[in-house]
C-alpha positions as CSV (number, residue, x, y, z in Angstrom):
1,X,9.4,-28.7,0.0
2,X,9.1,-26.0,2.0
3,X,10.0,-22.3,1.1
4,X,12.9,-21.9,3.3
5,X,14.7,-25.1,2.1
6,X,13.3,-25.2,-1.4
7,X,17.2,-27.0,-3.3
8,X,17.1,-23.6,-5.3
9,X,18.8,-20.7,-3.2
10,X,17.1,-17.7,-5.5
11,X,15.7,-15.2,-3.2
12,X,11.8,-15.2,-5.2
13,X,9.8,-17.9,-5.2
14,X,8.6,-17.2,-8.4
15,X,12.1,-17.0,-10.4
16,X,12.8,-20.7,-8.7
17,X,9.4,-21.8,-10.7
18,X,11.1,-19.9,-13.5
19,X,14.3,-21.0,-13.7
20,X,13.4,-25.1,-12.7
21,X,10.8,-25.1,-15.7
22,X,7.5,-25.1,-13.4
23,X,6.9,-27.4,-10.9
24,X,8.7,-31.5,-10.2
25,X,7.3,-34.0,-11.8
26,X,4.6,-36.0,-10.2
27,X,7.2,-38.8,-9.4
28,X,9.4,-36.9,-7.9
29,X,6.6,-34.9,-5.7
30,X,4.8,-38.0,-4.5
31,X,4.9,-39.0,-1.2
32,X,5.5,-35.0,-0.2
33,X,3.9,-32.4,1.6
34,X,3.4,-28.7,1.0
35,X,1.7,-27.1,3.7
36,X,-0.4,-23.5,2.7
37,X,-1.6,-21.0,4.9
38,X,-4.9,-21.0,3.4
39,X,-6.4,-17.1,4.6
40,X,-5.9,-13.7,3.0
41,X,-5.1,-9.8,4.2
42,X,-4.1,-9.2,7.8
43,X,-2.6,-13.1,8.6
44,X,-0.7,-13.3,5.5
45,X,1.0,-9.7,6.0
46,X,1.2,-11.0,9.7
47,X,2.7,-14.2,8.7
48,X,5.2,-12.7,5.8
49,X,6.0,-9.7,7.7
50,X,9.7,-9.5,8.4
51,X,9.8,-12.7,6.1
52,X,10.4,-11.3,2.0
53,X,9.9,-14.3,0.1
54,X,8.8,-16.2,2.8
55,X,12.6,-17.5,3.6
56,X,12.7,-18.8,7.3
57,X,9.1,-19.7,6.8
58,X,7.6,-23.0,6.7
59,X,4.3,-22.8,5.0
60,X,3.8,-21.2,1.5
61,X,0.9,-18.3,1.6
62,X,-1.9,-17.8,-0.9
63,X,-0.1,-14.4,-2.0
64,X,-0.9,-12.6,-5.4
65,X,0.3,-14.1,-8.3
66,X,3.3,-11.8,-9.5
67,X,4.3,-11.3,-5.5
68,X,7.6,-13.0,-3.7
69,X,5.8,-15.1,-2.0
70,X,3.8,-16.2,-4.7
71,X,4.1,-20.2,-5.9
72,X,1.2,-21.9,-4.9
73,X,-2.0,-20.1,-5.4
74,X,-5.9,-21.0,-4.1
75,X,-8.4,-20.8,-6.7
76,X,-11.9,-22.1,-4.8
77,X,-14.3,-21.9,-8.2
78,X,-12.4,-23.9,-10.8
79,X,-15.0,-22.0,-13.4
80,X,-13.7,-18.2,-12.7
81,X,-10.5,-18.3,-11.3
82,X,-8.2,-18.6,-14.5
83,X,-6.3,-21.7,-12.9
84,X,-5.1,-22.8,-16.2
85,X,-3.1,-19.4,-17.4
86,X,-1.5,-19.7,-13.9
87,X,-0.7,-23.3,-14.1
88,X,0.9,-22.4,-17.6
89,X,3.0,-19.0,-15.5
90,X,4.0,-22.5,-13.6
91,X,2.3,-21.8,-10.2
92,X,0.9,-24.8,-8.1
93,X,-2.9,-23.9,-8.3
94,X,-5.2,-25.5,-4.9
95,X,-9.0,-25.9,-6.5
96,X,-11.9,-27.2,-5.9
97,X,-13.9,-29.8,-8.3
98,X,-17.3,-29.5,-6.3
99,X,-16.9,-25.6,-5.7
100,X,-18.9,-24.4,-3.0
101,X,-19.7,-27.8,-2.1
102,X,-22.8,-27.7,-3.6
103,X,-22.5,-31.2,-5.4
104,X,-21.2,-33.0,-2.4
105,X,-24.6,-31.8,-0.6
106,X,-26.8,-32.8,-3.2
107,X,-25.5,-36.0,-4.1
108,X,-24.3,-34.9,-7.5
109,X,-28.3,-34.2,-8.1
């Protein structure tokens, strides 16, 4: 599923999320690939520049929520980044059980 093929032609990301009830199903999505510019500022303008809701693009950005290009969001600390009134506004939310990593370098100690 990328942005620029996405079955829906509705110019905002965010209204196709909308209007198709959130995201597919888990059967339906596996097996698939979403690719997501994982940065912030300057490359995303750079990348979405010239590009409003991302159409002719291939990867989805971590834009604002609320934005065009907004559908699938990164939230690195699972304990502060409100991922679970997102997921409810029907983004795709990228987290992070071990946050920081710290657990996978401890051993879980």
């Amino acid at each position: 599923m990328a942005p620029a093929t996405h079955k829906m032609v509705i110019k905002v990301i965010g209204k196709v999320i909308s209007a198709s009830d959130g995201q597919p199903l888990l059967k339906n999505a596996k097996g698939k690939f979403i690719f997501v510019l994982d940065e912030t500022g300057d490359k995303i303008a750079l990348y979405s520049k010239g590009h409003p809701s991302l159409k002719g693009r291939s990867l989805f950005v971590n834009a604002a929520s609320g934005t065009p290009e907004a559908a699938i969001l990164i939230g690195n600390n699972p304990k502060t980044d409100n991922i679970g009134s997102l997921v409810r506004e029907g983004y795709i939310v990228r987290t992070r059980a071990d946050a920081d990593t710290r657990e996978a370098r401890t051993s879980g100690r």
